[in-house]
N, C-alpha and C positions, 0 to 999 in steps of 0.2 A: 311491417317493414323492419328490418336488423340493419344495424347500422353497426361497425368496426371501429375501435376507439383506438386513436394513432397515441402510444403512449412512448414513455422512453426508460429504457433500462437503466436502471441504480443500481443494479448487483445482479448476479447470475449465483447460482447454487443447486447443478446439477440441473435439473430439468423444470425448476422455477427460479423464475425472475420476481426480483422487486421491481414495482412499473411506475413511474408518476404521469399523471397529468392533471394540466389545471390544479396542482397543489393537494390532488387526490392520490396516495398510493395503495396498492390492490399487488397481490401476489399472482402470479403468470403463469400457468403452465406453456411450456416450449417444448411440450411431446410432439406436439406434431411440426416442427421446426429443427429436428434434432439431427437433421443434415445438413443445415445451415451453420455455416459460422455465425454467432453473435457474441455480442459484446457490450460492455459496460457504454451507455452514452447512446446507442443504436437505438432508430426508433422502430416499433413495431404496432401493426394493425391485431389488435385483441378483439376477439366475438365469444361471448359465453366464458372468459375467463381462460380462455386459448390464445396465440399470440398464432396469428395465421399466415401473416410477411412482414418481409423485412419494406419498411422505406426509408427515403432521403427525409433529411429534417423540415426541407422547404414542403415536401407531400403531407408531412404533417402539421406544418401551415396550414395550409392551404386547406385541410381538411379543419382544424378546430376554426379559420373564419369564415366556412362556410354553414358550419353548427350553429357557432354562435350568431351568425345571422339570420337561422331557420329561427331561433328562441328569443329573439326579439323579433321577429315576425309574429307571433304568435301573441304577445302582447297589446 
């Protein structure tokens, strides 16, 4: 299973982003988003170190309490 991590943009510079989430940041490639407008603050669904779409803040809600309830299932 691949799962896409909803991250959120702290800087843009050219065709990588700095990304945080959960207090982790990781560097972005936005090649394949490079028709998209983005922006500082914007969140985005990352697979492999790709940032693949753009979402709303509450979709990436929604998406880390549904993780972190798979990871306490699991315990």
């Amino acid at each position: 299973m691949c799962l896409g991590i909803p991250m959120k943009i702290k800087s843009i510079d050219g065709f990588t982003a700095r990304c945080e989430a959960k207090g982790v940041e990781r560097d972005v490639s936005l090649f394949m988003m490079q028709e998209d407008k983005l922006e500082v603050d914007d969140f985005i669904v990352v697979h492999v170190g790709y940032a693949i779409q753009k979402i709303t803040a509450q979709e990436a809600q929604t998406a880390w309490e549904l993780y972190d309830q798979m990871l306490e299932d699991e315990v």
